[in-house]
VMD Tcl script that draws the C-alpha trace (Angstrom):
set ca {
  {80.36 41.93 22.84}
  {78.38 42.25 26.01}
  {79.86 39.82 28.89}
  {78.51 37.73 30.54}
  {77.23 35.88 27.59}
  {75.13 33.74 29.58}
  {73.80 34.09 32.67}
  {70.73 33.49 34.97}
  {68.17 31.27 33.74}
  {69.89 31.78 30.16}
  {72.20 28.78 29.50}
  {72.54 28.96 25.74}
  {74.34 31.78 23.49}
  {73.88 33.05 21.05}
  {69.62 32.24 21.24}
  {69.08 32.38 17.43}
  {70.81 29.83 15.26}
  {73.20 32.07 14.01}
  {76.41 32.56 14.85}
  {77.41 35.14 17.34}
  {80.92 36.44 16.08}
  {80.22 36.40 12.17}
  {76.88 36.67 12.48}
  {76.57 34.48 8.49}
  {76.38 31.09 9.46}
  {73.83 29.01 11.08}
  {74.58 26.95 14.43}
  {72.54 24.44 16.26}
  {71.12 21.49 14.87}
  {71.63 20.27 11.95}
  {74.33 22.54 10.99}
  {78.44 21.93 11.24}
  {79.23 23.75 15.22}
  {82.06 24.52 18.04}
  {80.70 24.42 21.35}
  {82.12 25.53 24.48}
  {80.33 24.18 27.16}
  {80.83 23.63 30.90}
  {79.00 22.99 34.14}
  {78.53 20.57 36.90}
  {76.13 17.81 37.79}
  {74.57 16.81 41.31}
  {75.88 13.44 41.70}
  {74.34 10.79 43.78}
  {77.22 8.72 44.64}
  {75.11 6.04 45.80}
  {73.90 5.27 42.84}
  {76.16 6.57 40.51}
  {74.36 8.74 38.74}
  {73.47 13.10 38.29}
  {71.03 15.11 37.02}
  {70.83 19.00 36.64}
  {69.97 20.82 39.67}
  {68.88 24.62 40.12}
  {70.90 23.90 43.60}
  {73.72 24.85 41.40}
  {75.12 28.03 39.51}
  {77.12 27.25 36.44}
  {80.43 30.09 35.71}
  {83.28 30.64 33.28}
  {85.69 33.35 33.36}
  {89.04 34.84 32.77}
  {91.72 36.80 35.32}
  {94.43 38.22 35.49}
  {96.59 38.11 38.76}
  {99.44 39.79 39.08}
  {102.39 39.32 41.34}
  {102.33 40.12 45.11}
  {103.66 39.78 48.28}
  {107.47 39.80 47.20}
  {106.40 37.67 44.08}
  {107.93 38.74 40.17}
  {106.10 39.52 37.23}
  {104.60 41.91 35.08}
  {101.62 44.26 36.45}
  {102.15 43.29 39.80}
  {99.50 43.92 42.64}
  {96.31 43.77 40.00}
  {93.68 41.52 39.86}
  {91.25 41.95 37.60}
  {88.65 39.18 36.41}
  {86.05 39.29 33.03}
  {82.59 36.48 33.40}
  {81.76 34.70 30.61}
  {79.31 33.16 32.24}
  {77.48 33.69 35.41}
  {75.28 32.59 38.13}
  {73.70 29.91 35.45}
  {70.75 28.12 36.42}
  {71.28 24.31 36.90}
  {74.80 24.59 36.20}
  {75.41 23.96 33.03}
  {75.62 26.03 29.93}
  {76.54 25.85 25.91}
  {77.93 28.83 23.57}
  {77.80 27.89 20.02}
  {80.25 29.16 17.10}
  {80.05 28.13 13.26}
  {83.80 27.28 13.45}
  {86.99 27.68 15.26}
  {87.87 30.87 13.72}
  {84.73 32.28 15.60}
  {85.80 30.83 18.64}
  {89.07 32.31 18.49}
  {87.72 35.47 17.75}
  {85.51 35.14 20.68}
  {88.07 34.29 22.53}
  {90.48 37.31 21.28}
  {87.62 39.38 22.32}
  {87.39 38.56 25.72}
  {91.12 38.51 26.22}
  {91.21 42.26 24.11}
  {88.75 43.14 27.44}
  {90.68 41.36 30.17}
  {93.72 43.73 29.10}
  {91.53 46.62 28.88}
  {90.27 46.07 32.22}
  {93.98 45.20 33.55}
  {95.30 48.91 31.85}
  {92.16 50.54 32.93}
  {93.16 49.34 36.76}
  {96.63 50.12 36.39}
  {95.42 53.58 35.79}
  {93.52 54.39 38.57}
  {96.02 52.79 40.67}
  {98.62 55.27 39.84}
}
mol new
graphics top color blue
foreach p $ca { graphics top sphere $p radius 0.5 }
foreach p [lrange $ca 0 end-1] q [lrange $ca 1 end] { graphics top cylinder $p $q radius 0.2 }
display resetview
């Protein structure tokens, strides 16, 4: 799976209406989804109200950050960080799964490649 899953002026993944992970059931409308979706709005606290705004980037990621400066804990000193999504366009953005088994997959995924990246670090640190 190629991270960032959505990024730019993309704000939806997968962009057919199937899911991304299993790759047999539909998503979208009118089928039976999981979203994970995030993002922020440009309020007007005046009147109480947002709207989208290309003013703002919408992001999602994972990190790992190990212990430093005297701190304890495993693979101390490394910081390493995976986007999920990136520099999004207005903020906001949806990634659709047929069920929660997909999403934890997904999710097991990313977390698989956060560890690689975190051993793959540790290496060339020495």
């Amino acid at each position: 799976m190629q991270l960032p899953v959505v990024k730019n002026n993309e704000s939806e993944y997968p962009e057919e209406s199937v899911c991304p992970i299993c790759g047999k059931s539909k998503v979208f409308e009118p089928h039976s989804m999981v979203v994970l979706f995030g993002g922020a709005l440009l309020m007007d606290r005046h009147t109480d109200s947002s709207v989208l705004s290309n003013d703002l980037d919408g992001f999602l990621g994972l990190a790992w950050h190990g212990a430093h400066d005297g701190g304890l804990g495993k693979h101390r000193d490394v910081y390493v960080s995976l986007d999920i999504a990136k520099d999004v366009t207005g903020g906001q953005f949806a990634i659709y799964f047929c069920s929660t088994k997909c999403l934890r997959k997904f999710f097991d995924d990313c977390i698989t490649q956060l560890e690689r990246r975190r051993s793959e670090r540790e290496k060339v640190r020495g």
